[in-house]
C-alpha beads as a LAMMPS data file, in Angstrom:
LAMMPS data file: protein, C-alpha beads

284 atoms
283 bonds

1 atom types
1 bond types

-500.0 500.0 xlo xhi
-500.0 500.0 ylo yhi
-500.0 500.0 zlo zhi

Masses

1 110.0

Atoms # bond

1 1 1 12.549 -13.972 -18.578
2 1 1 10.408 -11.457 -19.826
3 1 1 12.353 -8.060 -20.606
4 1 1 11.200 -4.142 -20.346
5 1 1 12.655 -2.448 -22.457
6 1 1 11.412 0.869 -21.074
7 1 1 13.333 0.468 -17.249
8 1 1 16.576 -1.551 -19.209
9 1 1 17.410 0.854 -21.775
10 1 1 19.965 4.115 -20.968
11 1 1 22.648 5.540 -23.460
12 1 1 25.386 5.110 -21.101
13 1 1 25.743 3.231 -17.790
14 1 1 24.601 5.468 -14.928
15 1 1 26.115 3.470 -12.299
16 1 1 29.555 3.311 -14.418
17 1 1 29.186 7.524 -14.822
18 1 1 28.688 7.668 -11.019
19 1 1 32.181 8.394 -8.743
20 1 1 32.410 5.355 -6.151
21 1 1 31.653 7.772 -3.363
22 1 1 28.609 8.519 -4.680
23 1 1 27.746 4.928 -5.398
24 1 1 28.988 4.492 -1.658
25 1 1 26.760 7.243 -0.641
26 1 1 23.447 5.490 -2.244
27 1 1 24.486 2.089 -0.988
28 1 1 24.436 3.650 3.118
29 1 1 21.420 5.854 2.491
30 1 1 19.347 2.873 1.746
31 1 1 20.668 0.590 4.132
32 1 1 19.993 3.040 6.589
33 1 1 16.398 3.525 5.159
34 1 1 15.883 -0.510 5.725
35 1 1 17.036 -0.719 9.148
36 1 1 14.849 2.714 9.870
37 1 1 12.366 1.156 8.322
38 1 1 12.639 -2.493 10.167
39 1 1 12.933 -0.545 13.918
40 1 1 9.706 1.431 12.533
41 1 1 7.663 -2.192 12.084
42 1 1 9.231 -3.544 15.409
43 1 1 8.220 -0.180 17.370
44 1 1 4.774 -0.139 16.253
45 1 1 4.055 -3.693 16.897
46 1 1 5.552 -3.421 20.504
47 1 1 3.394 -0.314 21.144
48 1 1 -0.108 -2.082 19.830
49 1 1 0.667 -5.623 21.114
50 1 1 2.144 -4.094 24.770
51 1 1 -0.954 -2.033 24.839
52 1 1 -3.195 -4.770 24.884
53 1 1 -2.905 -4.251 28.711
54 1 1 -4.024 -1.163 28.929
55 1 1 -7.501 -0.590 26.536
56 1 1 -8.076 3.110 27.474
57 1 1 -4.384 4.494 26.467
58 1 1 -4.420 1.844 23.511
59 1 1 -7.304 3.383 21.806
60 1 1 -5.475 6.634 21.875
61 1 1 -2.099 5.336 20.607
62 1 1 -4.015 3.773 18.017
63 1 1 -5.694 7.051 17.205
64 1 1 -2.490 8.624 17.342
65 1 1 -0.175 5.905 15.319
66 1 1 -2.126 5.072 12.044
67 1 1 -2.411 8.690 10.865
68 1 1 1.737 9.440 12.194
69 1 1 2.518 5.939 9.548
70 1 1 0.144 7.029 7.015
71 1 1 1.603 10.111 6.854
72 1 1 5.513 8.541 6.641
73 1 1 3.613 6.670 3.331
74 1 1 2.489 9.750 2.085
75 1 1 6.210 11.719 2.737
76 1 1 8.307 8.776 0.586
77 1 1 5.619 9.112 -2.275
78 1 1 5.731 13.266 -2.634
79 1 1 9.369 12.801 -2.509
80 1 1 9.483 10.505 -5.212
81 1 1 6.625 12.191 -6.751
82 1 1 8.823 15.162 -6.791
83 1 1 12.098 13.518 -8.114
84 1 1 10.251 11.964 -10.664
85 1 1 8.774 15.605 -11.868
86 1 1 4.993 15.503 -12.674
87 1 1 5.060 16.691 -16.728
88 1 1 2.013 16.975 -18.665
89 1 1 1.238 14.300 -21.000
90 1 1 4.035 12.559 -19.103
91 1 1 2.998 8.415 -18.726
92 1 1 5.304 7.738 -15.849
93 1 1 4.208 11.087 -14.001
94 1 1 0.670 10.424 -14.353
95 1 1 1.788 6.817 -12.973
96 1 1 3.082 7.789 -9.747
97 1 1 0.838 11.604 -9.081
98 1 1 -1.926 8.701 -9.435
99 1 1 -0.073 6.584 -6.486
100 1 1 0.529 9.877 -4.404
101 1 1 -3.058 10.854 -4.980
102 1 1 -4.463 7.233 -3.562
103 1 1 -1.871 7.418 -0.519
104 1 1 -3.046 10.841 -0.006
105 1 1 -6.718 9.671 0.264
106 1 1 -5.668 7.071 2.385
107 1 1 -3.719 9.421 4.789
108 1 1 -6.888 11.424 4.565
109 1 1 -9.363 8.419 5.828
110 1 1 -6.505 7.245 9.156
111 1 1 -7.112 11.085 10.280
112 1 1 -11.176 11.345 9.665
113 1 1 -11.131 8.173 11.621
114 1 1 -8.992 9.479 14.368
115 1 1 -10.598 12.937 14.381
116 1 1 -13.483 11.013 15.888
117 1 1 -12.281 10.114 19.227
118 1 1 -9.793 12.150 19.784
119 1 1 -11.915 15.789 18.619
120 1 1 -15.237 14.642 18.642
121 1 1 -15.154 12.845 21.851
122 1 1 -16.908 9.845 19.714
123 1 1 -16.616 6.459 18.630
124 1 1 -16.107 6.139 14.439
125 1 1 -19.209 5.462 12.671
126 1 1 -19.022 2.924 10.521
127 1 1 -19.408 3.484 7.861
128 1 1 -18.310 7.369 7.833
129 1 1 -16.532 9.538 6.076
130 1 1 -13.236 7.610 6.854
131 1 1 -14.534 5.173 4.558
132 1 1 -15.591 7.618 1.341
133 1 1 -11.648 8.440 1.535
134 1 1 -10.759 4.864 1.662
135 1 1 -12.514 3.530 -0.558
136 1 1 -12.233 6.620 -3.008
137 1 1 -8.131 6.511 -2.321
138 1 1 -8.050 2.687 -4.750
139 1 1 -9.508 4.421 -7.846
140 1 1 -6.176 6.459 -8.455
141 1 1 -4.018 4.160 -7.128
142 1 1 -5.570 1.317 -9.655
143 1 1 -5.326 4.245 -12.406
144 1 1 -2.022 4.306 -11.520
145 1 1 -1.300 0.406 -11.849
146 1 1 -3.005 0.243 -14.924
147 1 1 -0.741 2.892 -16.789
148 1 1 2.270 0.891 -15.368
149 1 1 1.745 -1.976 -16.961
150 1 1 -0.563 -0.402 -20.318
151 1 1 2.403 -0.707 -22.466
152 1 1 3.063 -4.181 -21.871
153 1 1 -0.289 -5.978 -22.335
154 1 1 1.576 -8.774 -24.365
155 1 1 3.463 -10.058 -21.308
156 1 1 0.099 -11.258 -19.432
157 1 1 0.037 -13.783 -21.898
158 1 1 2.824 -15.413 -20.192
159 1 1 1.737 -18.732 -18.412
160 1 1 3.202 -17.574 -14.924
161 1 1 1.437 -14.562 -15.184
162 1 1 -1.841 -16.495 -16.144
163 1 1 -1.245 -18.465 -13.279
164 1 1 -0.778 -15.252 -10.831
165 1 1 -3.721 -13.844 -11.995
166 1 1 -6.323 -17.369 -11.764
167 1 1 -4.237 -18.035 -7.757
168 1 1 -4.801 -14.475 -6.940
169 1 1 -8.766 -14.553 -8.279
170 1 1 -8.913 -18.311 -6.659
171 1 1 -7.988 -16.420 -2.891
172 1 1 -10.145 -13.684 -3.674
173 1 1 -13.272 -15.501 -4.225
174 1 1 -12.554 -17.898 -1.356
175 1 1 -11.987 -14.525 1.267
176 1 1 -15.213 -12.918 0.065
177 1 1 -17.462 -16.287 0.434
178 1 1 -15.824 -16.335 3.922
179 1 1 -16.949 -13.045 4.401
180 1 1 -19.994 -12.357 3.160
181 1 1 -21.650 -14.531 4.932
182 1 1 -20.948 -13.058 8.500
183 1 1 -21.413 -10.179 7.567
184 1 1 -24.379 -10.421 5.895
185 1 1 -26.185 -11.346 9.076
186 1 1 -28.108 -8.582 10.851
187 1 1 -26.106 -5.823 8.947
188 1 1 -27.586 -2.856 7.108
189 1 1 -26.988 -2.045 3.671
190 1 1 -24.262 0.456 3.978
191 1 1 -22.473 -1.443 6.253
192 1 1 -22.469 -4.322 3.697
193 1 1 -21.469 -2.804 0.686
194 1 1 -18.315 -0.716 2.654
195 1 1 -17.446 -4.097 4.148
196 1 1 -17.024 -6.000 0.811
197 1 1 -15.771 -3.123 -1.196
198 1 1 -12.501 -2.881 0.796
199 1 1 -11.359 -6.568 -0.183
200 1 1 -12.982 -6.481 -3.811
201 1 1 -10.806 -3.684 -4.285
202 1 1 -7.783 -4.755 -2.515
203 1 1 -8.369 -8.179 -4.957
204 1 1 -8.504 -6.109 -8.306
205 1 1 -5.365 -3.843 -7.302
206 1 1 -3.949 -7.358 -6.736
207 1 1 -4.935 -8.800 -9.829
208 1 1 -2.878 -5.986 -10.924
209 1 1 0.184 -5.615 -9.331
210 1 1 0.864 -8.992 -8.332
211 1 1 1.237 -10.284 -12.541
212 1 1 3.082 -6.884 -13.087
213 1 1 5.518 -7.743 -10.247
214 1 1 6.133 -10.780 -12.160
215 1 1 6.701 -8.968 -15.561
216 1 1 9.063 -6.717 -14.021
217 1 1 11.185 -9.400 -12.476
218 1 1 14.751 -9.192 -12.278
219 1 1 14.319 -5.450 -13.786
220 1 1 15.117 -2.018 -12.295
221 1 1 11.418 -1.497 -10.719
222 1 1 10.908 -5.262 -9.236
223 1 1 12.112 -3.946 -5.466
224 1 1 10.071 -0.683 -5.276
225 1 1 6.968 -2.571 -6.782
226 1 1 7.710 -5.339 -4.653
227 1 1 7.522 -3.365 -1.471
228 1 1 4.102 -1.453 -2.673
229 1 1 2.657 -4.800 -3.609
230 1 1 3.391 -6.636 -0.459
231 1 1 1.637 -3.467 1.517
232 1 1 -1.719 -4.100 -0.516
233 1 1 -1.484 -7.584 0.670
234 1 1 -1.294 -6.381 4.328
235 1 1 -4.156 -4.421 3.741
236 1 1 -5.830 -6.879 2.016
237 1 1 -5.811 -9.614 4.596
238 1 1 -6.351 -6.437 7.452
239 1 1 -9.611 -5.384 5.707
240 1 1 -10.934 -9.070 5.774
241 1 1 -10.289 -9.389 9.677
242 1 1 -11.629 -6.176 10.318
243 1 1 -15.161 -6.882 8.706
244 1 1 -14.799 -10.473 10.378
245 1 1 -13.756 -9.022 14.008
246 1 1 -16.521 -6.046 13.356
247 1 1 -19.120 -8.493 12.604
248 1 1 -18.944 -10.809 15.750
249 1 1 -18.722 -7.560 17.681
250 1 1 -15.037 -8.196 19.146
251 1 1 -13.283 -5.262 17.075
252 1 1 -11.830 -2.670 19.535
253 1 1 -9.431 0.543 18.557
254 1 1 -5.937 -0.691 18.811
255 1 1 -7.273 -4.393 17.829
256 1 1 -3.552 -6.582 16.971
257 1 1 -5.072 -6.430 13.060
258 1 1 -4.217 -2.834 12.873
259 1 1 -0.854 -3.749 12.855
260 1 1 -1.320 -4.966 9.536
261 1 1 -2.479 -1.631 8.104
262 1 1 0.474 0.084 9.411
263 1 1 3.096 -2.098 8.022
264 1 1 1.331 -1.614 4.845
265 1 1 1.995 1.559 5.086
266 1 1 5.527 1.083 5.929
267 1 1 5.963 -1.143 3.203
268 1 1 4.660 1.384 0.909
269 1 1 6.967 3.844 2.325
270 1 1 9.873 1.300 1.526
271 1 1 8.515 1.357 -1.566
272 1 1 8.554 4.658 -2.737
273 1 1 11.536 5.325 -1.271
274 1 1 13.197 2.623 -3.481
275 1 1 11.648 4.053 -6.186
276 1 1 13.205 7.214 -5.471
277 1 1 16.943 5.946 -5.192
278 1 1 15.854 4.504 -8.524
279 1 1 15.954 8.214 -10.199
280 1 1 18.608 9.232 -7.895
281 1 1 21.361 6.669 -9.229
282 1 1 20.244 7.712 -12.761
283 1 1 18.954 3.822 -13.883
284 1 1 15.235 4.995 -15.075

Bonds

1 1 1 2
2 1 2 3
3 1 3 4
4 1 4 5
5 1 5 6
6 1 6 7
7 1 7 8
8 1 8 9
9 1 9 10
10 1 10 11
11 1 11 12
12 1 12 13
13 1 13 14
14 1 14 15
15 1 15 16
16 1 16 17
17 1 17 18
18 1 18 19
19 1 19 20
20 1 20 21
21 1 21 22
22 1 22 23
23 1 23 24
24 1 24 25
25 1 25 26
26 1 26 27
27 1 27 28
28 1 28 29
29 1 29 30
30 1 30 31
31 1 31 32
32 1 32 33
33 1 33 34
34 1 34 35
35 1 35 36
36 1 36 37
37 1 37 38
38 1 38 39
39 1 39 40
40 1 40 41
41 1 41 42
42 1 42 43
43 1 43 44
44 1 44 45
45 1 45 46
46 1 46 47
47 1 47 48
48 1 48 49
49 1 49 50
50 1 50 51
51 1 51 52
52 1 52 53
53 1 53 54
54 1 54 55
55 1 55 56
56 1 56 57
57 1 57 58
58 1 58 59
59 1 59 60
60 1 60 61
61 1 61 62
62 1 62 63
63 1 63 64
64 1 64 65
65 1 65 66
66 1 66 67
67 1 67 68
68 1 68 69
69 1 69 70
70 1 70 71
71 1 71 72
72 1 72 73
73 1 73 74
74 1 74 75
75 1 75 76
76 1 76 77
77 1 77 78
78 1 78 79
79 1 79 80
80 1 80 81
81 1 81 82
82 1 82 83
83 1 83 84
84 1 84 85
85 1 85 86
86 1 86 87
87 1 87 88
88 1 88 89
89 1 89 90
90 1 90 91
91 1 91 92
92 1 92 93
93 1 93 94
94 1 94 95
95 1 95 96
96 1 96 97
97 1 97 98
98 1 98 99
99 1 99 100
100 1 100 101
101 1 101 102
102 1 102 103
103 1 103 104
104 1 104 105
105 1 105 106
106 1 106 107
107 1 107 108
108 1 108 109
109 1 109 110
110 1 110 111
111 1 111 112
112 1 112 113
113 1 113 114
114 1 114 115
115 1 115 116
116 1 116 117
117 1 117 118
118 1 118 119
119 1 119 120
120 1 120 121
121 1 121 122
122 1 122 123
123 1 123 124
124 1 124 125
125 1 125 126
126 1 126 127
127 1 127 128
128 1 128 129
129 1 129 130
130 1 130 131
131 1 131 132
132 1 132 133
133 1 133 134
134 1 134 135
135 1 135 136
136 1 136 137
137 1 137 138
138 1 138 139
139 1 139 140
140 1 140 141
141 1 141 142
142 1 142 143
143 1 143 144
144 1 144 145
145 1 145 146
146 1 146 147
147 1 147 148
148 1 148 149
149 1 149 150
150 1 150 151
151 1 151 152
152 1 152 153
153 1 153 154
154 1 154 155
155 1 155 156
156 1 156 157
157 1 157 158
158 1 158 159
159 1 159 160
160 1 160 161
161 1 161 162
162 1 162 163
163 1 163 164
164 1 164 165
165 1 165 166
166 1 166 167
167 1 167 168
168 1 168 169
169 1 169 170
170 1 170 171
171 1 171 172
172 1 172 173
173 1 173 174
174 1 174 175
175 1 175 176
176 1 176 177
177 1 177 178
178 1 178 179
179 1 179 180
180 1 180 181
181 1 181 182
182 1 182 183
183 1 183 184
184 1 184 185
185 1 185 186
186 1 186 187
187 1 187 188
188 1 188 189
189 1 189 190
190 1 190 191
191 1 191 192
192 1 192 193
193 1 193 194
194 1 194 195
195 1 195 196
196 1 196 197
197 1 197 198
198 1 198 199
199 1 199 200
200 1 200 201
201 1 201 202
202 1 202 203
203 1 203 204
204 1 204 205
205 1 205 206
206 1 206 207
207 1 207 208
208 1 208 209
209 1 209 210
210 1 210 211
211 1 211 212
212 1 212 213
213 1 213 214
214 1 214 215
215 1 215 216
216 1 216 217
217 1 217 218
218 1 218 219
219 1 219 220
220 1 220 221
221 1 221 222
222 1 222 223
223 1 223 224
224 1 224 225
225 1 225 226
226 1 226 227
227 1 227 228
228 1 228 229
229 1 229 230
230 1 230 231
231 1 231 232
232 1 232 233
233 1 233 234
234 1 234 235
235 1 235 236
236 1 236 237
237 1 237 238
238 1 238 239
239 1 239 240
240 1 240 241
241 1 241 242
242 1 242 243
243 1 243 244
244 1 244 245
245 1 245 246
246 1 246 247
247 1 247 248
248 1 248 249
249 1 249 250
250 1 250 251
251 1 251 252
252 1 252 253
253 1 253 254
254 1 254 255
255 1 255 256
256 1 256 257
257 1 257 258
258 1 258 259
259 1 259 260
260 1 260 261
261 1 261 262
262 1 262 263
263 1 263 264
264 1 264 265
265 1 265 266
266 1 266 267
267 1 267 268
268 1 268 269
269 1 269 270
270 1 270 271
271 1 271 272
272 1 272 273
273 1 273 274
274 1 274 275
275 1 275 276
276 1 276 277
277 1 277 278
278 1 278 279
279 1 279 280
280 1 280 281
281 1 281 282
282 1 282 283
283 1 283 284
């Protein structure tokens, strides 16, 4: 097993410093935050999938949702954000003010896209400005993964991380030759290049994350990275149905794939609020 140094190494044992109540305290507070967050997936997939039956109020709950989760997302990371403290020339602030940044763009795009139909009285354009928020969101978030893991360089060299980063390049060109072909067909440029970008970048924040994951296994960060890296893989296999279902024409607000983005979302929340309990208990 590969070890950090960085997340292993404290001058004296916070959790042996800690009273048992507040140890106790910690210990409810997050199982709280996992059963909050597990009624959160369950209630949003009962709203979408139930609304199936009724188009009209679906596209509004849709509307309404993805922009109410995003923002949850966004929440979790300021509060870590802010537990963490941004400092200047500080590598692990810059790390996660780049991940707050990217969610922030991200909460940014759900409400352009929603401000649409539920202001404008009009269907999203695609592609719109939704999209320049999207897409713009993965450049700080991939800043961000690439200062995680800068220090550690070495540890790619591993062969299970060679082999995480040739499976998760393997997927990625097989999704884009299934995609670019439909929709290549009859689209305009635009269209084309906003359709691919979303998977090319969800691939390279994969190509990313998913090796790190593996370097930080077993250590301190391996759950809050696991929860951030498992909602890029939602949105990953989301953005691929949505150019598929866009392409044949049988995409619809409220469409069951949306789920996916919104327990991304959820998962990222998990995420950074993990993260957060991280600093709290003293082990970073």
């Amino acid at each position: 097993m590969i070890t950090i140094p960085l997340f292993r190494i404290t001058q004296v044992s916070p959790k042996a410093s800690r009273p048992p109540s507040s140890r106790l305290l910690l210990a409810r507070d997050a199982w709280t935050a996992h059963r909050l967050t597990l009624i959160a997936v369950l209630v949003v997939g009962a709203a979408l999938l139930l609304g199936q039956f009724d188009r009209p109020v679906l596209g509004t709950v849709s509307d309404v949702l993805s922009p109410a989760v995003a923002s949850v997302a966004l929440f979790t990371a300021i509060l870590a954000a802010r537990k963490i403290g941004v400092r200047r020339n500080g590598r692990l602030s810059s790390i996660w003010f780049s991940l707050v940044l990217g969610v922030f763009l991200w909460f940014l795009s759900e409400v352009a896209w929603s401000v649409y139909p539920l202001v404008l009285q009009i269907s999203t354009p695609y592609p719109s400005v939704a999209d320049a928020f999207g897409i713009t969101g993965y450049f700080p978030i991939l800043v961000g993964l690439a200062l995680q893991v800068s220090p550690f360089r070495e540890a790619f060299e591993a062969r299970r991380v060679l082999l995480a980063l040739f499976i998760v390049a393997v997927f990625g060109l097989l999704g884009l030759s299934f995609l670019l072909p439909l929709v290549a067909v009859g689209e305009t440029f635009p269209v084309l290049v906003v359709s691919c970008a979303y998977p090319v970048l969800d691939v390279i924040a994969l190509s990313v994350a998913i090796p790190t994951l593996l370097v930080f296994a077993k250590g301190t960060f391996w759950k809050p990275f696991l929860f951030l890296v498992l909602g890029i893989v939602l949105a990953l296999f989301a953005h691929l149905l949505s150019a598929w279902t866009t392409s044949n024409g049988t995409y619809y607000s409220g469409h069951p794939l949306e789920l996916l983005f919104d327990w991304g979302y959820l998962s990222a929340a998990l995420g950074f609020y993990e993260m957060r309990k991280k600093f709290a208990e003293g082990v970073l």
